[in-house]
C-alpha positions in Angstrom: 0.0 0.0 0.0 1.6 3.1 -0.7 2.1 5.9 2.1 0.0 8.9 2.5 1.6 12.3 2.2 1.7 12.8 5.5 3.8 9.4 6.4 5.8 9.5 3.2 7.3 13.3 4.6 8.0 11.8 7.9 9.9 8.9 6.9 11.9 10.9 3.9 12.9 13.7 6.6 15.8 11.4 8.3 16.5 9.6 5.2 17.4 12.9 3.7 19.6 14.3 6.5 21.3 10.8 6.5 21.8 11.1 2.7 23.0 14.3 3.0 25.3 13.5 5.9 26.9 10.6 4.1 27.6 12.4 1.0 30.1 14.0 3.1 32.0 10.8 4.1 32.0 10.0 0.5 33.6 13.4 -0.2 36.3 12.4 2.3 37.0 9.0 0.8 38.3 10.6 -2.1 39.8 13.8 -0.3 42.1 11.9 1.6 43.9 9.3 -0.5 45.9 6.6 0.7 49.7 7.7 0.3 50.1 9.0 3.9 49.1 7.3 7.6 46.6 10.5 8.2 44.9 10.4 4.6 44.6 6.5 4.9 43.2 7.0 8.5 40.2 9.7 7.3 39.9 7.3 4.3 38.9 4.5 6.5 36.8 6.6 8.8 35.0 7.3 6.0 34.2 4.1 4.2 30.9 3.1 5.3 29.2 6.4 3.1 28.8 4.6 0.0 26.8 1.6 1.9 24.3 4.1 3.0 23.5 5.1 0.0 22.5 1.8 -1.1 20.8 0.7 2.2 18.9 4.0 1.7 17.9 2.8 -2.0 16.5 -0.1 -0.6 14.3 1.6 2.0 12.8 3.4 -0.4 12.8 0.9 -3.7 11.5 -1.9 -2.0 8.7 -0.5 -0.2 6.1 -1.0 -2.7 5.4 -3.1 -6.6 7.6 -0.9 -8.7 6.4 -1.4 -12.7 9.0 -2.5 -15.0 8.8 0.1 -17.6 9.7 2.7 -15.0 12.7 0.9 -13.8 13.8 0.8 -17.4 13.6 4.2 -17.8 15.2 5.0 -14.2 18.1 2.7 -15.7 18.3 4.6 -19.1 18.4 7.8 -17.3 21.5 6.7 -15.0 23.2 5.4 -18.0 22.8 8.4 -19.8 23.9 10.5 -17.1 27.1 8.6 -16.3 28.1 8.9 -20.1 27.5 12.4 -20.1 29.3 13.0 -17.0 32.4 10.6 -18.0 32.7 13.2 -21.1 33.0 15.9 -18.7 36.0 14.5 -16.8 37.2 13.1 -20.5 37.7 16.7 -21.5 39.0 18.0 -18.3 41.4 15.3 -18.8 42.3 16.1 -22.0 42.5 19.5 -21.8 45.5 19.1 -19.0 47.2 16.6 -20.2 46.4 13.7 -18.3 45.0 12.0 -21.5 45.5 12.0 -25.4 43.2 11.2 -28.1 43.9 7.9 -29.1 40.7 7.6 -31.5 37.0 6.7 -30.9 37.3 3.2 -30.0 39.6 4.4 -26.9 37.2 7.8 -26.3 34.6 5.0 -25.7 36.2 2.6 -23.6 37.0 6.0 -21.3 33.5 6.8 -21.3 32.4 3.2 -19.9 34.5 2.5 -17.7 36.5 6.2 -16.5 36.5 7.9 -14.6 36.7 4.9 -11.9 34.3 6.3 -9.1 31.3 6.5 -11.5 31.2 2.1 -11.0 28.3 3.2 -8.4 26.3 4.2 -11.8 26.4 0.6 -12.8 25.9 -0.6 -9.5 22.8 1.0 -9.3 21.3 0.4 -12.5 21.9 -3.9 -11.5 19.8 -3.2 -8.5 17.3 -1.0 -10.1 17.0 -4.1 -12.9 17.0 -6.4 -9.7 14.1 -4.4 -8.2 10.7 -6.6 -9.5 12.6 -9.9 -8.6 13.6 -8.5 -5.0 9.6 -6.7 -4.5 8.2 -9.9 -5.5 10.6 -11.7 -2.4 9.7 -8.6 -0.2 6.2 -9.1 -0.8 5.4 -12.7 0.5 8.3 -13.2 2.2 7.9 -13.3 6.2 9.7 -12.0 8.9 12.2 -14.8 9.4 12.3 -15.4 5.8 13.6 -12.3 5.6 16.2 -12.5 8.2 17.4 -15.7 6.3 18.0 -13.9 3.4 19.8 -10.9 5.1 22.0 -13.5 6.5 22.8 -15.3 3.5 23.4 -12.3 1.7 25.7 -10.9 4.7 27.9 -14.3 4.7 28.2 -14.7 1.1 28.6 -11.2 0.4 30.5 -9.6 3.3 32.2 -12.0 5.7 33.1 -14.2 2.1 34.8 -11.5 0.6 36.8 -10.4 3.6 38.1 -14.2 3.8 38.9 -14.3 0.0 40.8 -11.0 0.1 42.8 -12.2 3.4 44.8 -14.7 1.1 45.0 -16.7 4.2 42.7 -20.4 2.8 44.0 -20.8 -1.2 41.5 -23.6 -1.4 38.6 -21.4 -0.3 39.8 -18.6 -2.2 39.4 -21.1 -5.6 35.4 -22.3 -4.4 34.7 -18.4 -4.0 36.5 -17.8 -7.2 34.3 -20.3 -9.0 30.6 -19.0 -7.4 31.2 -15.4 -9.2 28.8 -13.8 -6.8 30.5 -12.4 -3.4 31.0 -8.4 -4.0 27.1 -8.7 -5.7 26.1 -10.2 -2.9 27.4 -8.0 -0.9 25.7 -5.4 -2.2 22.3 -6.9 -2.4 22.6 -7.0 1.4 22.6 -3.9 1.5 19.7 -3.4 -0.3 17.8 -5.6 1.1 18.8 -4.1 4.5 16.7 -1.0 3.6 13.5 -2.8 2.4 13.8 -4.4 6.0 14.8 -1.5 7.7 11.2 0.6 6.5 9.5 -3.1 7.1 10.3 -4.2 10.5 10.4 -2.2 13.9 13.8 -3.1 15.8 13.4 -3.7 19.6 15.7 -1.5 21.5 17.9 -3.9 22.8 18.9 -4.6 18.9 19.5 -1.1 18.2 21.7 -0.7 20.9 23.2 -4.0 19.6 23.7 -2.4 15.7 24.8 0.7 17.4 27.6 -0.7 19.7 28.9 -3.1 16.3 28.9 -0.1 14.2 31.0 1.6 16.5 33.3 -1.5 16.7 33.0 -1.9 13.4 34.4 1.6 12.6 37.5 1.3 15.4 38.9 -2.1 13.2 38.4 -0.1 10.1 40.6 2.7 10.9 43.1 0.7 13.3 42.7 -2.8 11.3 43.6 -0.8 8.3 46.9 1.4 10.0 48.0 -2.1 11.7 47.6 -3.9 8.7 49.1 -1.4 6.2 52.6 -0.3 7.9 54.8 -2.5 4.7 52.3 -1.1 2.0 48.7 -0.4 1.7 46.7 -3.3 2.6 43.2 -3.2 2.0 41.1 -6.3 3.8 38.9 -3.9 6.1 38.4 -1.3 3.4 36.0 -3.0 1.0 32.8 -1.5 0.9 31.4 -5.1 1.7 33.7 -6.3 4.6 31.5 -6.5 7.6 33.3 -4.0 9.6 32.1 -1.5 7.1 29.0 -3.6 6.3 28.3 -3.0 10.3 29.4 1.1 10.9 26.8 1.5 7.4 24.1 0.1 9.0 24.6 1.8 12.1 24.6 5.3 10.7 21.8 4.6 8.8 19.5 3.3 11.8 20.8 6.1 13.6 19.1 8.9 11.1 16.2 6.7 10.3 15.1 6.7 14.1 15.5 10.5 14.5 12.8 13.2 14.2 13.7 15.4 11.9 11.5 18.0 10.4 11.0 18.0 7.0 12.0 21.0 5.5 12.2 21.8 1.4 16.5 23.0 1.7 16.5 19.4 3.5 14.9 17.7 0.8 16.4 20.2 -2.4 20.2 19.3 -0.3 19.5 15.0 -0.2 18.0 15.7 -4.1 21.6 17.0 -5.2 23.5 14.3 -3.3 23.6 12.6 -6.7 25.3 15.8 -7.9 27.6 16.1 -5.1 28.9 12.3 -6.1 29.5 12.9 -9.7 31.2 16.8 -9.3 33.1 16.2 -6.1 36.4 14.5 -7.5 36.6 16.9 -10.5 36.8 19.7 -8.0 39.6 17.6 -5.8 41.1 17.2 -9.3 41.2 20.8 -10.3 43.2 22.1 -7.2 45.7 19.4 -7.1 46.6 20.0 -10.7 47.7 23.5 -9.3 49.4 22.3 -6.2 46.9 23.1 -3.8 46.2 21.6 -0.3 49.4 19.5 -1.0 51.1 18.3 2.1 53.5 20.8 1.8 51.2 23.2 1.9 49.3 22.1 5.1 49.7 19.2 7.4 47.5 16.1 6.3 45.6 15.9 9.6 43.9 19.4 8.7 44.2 19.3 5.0 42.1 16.1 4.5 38.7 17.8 6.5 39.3 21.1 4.9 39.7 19.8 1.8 36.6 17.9 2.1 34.2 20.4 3.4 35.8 22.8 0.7 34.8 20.4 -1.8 31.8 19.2 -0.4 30.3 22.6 0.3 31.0 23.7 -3.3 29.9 20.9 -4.8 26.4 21.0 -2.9 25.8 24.4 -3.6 27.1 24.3 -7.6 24.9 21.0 -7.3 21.6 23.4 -5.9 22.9 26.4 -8.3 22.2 23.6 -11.4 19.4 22.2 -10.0 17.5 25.5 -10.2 17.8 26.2 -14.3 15.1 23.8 -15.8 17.4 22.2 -18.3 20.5 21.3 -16.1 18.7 20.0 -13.1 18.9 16.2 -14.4 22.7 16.4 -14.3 22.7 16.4 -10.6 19.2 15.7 -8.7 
């Protein structure tokens, strides 16, 4: 049955502010690096924003029958908009060096497959395409059915792919290798974490319970990840999927879902240009480092990683709101 008006503004309210509080953790991943201990820490205090995002998909995708036809376009539409958008960093590319024109063959492999962070885009559109098959599960599935498949999905896709990166059991690593379907899994988990998240009230006691191994979670992310990366970066507990992350996502995202906030239309226009804020963000992290800005030398990492993110994450927002205003621009970012 779908929500009134009334409901459908209450339960969007803390989705948005979590949306719009994640985006920022996404900005981080990207404005710290990996090269230096402090980067790598802020890099793996901010892993779990890209989970959100899907948990948050699932919340609202799977709450009622979703027709086919409208998925296909929602698909088209992301497809289209990650092509246009790999052309944008194309040119920028091109037009500092960073790549040549090698002919149209190679201008198309760039556009379907560069600029790397845009893999979300395809991510998304598998999930979208996944949507009728998960709604019909959703639908007549119980309670405990549910929690089966949540748990399946969590081993297969989360603690399987942790083991399979470790390197430590070459045998399991070849049965995993063979199944093809861990880091889809993984994600699937995700998304079917939403649809049960907007389903099912959570007694308190298993709040608290998410809450305290989110928090754990999040300390073996950052100190798993320094311990484990002193000879060279080392990235087990950094996968989107590994349960540490899999656990601090779901976490944050109970967190927001259980507050009252008000809704409010800059809440809502803000969590609408998220999408723009994920596709501008690294072009504007690009742009400064080309000139030598916010280098190391320039500033000491442990303050240049979160003023470079709110920097780019505050100017990607508001170019983000700027865009969504003019009629035929505001599909390039909300």
């Amino acid at each position: 049955m779908r929500p009134n008006n009334t409901e459908h503004i209450a339960r969007s309210a803390p989705a948005d502010a979590a949306r719009v509080a994640a985006a920022f953790f996404v900005v981080m991943i990207h404005a710290s690096g990996t090269a230096w201990p402090q980067g790598l820490a802020f890099n793996a205090l901010s892993r779990f924003g890209v989970p959100v995002f899907v948990i948050l998909s699932g919340y609202f995708m799977l709450s009622r029958a979703r027709p086919p036809l409208g998925l296909i376009r929602r698909c088209a539409r992301l497809a289209a908009l990650m092509l246009l958008w790999s052309a944008v960093y194309y040119v920028y590319n091109l037009s500092v060096g960073d790549v040549v024109w090698s002919g149209p063959k190679e201008l198309l492999r760039y556009l379907l497959t560069e600029p790397v962070h845009l893999w979300y885009i395809y991510t998304t559109i598998a999930l979208y395409a996944l949507t009728p098959l998960f709604g019909v599960f959703c639908e007549h599935a119980g309670r405990r059915q549910y929690e089966y498949a949540l748990l399946v999905s969590f081993v297969l896709g989360c603690v399987v792919t942790v083991l399979d990166a470790s390197a430590m059991f070459p045998t399991f690593m070849i049965i995993v290798s063979k199944t093809h379907v861990a880091y889809a899994v993984g994600f699937t988990f995700f998304y079917l974490l939403g649809g049960y998240l907007r389903r099912y009230p959570l007694p308190d006691g298993a709040v608290r319970a998410i809450y305290a191994l989110g928090l754990v979670g999040l300390a073996c992310t950052v100190a798993g990840t320094l311990y484990l990366s002193r000879g060279g970066l080392n990235e087990l507990l950094l996968s989107y999927t590994s349960p540490n992350v899999a656990a601090t996502a779901a976490a944050f995202t109970l967190f927001f879902l259980r507050r009252d906030f008000r809704a409010s239309p800059r809440l809502s226009a803000a969590a609408r240009c998220t999408l723009g804020v994920y596709l501008l963000h690294p072009l504007l992290i690009l742009i400064p480092q080309h000139f030598g800005i916010w280098e190391p030398e320039t500033l000491p990492l442990f303050l240049a990683v979160p003023l470079r993110t709110a920097a780019v994450y505050a100017l990607s927002l508001l170019i983000s709101l700027a865009l969504s205003r003019v009629p035929g621009l505001r599909r390039l970012v909300s």
